[in-house]
Each structure stands twice: as C-alpha cells, then as structure tokens.
C-alpha atoms as a printed R data frame, in Angstrom:
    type eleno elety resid chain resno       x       y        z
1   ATOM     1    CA   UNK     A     1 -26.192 -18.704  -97.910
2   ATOM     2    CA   UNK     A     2 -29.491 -18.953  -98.661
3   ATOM     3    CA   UNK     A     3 -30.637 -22.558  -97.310
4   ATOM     4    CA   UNK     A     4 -28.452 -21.275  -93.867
5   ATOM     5    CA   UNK     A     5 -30.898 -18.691  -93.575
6   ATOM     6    CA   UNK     A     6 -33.971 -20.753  -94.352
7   ATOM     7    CA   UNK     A     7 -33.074 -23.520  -92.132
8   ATOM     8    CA   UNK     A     8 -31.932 -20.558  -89.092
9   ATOM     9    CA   UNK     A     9 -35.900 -18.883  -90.177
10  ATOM    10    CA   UNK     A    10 -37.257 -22.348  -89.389
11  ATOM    11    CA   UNK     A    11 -35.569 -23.054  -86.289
12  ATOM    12    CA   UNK     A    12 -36.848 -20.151  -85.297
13  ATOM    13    CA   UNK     A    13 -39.912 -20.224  -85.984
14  ATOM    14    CA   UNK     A    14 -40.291 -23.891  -84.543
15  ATOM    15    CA   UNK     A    15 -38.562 -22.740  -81.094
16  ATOM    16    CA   UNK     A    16 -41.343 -20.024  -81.408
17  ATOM    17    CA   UNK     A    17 -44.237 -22.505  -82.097
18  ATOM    18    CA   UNK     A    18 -42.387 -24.490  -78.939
19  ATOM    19    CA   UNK     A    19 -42.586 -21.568  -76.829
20  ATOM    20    CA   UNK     A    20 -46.032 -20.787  -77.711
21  ATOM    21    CA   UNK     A    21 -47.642 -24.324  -77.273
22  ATOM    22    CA   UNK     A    22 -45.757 -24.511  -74.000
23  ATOM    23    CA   UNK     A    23 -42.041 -26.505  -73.663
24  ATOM    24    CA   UNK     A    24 -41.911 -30.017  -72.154
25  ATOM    25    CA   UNK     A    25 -39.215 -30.435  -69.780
26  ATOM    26    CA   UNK     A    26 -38.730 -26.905  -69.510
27  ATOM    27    CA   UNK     A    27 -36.016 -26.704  -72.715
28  ATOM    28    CA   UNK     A    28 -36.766 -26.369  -76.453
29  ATOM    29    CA   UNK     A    29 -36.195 -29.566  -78.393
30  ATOM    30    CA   UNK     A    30 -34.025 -28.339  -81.108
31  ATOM    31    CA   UNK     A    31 -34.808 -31.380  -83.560
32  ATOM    32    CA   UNK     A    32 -38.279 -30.314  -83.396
33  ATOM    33    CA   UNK     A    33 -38.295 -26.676  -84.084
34  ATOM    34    CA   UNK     A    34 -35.858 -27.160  -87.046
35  ATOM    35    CA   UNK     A    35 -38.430 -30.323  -88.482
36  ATOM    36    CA   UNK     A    36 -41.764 -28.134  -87.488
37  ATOM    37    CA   UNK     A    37 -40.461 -24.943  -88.424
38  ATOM    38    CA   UNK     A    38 -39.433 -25.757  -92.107
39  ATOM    39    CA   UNK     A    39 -42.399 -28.558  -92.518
40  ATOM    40    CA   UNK     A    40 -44.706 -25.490  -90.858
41  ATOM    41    CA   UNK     A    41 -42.737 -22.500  -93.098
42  ATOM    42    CA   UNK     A    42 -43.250 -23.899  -96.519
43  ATOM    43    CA   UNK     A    43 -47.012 -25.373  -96.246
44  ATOM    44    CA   UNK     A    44 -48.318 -22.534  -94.007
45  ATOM    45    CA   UNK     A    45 -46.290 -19.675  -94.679
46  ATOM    46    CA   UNK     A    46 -46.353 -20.218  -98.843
47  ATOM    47    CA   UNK     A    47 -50.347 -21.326  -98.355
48  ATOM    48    CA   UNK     A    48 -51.092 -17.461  -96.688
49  ATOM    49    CA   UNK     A    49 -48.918 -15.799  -98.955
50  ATOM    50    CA   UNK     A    50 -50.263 -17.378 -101.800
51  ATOM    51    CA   UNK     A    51 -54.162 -16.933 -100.306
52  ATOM    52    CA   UNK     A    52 -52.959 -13.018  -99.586
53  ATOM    53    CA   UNK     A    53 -51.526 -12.114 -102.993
54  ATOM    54    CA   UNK     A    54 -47.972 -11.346 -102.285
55  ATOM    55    CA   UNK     A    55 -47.040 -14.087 -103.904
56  ATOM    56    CA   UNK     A    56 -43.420 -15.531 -102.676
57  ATOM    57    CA   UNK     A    57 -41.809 -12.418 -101.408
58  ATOM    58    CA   UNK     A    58 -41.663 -12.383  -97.497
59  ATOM    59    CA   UNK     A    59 -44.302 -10.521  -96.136
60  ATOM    60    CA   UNK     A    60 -45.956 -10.140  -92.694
61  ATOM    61    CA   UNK     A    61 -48.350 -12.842  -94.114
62  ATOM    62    CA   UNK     A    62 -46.229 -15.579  -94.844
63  ATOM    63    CA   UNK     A    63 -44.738 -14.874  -91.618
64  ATOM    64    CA   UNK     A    64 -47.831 -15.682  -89.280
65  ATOM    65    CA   UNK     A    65 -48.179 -18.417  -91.854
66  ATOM    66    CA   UNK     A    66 -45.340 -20.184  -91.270
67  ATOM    67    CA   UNK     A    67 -46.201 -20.012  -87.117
68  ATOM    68    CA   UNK     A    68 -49.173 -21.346  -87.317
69  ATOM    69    CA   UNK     A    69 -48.190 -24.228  -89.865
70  ATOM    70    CA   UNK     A    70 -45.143 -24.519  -87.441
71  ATOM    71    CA   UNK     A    71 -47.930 -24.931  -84.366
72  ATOM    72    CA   UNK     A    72 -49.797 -27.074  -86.241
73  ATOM    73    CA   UNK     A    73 -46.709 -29.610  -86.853
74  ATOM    74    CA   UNK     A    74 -45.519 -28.981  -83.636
75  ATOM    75    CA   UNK     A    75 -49.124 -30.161  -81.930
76  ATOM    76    CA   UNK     A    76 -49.365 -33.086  -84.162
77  ATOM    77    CA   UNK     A    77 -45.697 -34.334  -83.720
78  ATOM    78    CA   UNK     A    78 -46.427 -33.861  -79.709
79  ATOM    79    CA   UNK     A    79 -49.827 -35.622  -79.651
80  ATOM    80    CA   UNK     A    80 -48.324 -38.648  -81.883
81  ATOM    81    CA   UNK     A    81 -45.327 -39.176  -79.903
82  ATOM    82    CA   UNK     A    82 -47.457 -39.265  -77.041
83  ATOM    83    CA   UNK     A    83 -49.761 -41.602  -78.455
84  ATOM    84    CA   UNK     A    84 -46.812 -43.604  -79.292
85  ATOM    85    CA   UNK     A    85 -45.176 -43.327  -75.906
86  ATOM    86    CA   UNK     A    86 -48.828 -44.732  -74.145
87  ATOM    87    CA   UNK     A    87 -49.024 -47.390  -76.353
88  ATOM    88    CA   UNK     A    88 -45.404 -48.797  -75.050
89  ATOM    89    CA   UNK     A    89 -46.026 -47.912  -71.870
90  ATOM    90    CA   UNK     A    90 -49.388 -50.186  -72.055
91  ATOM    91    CA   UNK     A    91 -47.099 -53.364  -73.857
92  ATOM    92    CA   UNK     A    92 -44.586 -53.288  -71.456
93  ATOM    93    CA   UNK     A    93 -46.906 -53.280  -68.584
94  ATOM    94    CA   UNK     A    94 -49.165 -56.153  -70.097
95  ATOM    95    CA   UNK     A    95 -45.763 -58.319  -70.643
96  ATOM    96    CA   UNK     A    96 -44.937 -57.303  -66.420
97  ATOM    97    CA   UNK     A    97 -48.293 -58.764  -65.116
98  ATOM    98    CA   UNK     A    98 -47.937 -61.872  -66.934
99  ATOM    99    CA   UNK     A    99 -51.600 -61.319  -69.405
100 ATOM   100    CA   UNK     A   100 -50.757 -62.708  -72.614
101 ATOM   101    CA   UNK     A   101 -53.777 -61.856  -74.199
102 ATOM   102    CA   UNK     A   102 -52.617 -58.229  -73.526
103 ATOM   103    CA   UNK     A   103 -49.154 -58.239  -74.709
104 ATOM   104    CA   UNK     A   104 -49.832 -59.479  -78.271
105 ATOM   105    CA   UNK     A   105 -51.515 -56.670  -79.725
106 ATOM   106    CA   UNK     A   106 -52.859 -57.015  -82.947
C-alpha cells in the first residue's frame, strides 16, 4: 500500500510541476509526471528535508522539495526532448534537399 501511495504522491506532484511550467498540447503527459514526480520527490523532497532537520517524516518541507525537484526534472526532460526533436528535424531536412555533407552528422 505503501509504493501505491508513493507512486499516486509522485504523479501528483509531476502533473503539478506540469501545470506549473505550463502543459504542451494543452493535456498533462501522464508518463512524465509519474517519471518527474518520483525522480523530483526523492532527490528534492529528501535533499530539503534532510537540509531542514525533519529528517524523513513528511513535512511541509519535503513537500515544496519534491515540486521543485519535480520542476527541475520536468524542465530538463522538456528542454532535452526538444533538443532531440530539432536535431531530427535538421537530419531529415538535410537528407530532403539532397546536401550530403549535412545529413552525415558526426
């Protein structure tokens, strides 16, 4: 019962970090907040708990915590698959105007 309620807490927490950073396509991407809110929960929410002193009970600490670690994973995952997405996008349109020197990256 207990890893059902940590993985709900950090689904919930991701969909919040979603909701704060703004949503893409208007929806909350569900893999995402689960990934970003436990990745997020453990390193930021047991980081400020640990910082505050209340060691690993829950407290209003490890709460923000685990938002802003969920933010945090949230922004990177977003700017990476971005990243990733522009670097296709520049392949496949190298390979459609027929430079070869631009569609072998190395």
């Amino acid at each position: 019962m207990l890893i059902l309620g940590i993985i709900l807490f950090g689904m919930l927490v991701g969909a919040g970090a979603q909701l704060i950073l703004g949503r893409s396509g208007g929806k909350v991407d569900w893999t995402m907040a689960i990934v970003a809110g436990l990745v997020g929960s453990f390193v930021g929410g047991l980081l400020i708990s640990l910082l505050a002193g209340d060691g690993i009970e829950l407290r209003a600490s490890g709460i923000i915590g685990s938002l802003v670690g969920a933010i945090i994973v949230t922004a990177l995952w977003r700017w990476w698959d971005g990243r990733s997405k522009a670097s296709s996008s520049a392949a496949t349109s190298a390979r459609r105007s027929g430079d070869p020197r631009k569609s072998n990256p190395k």
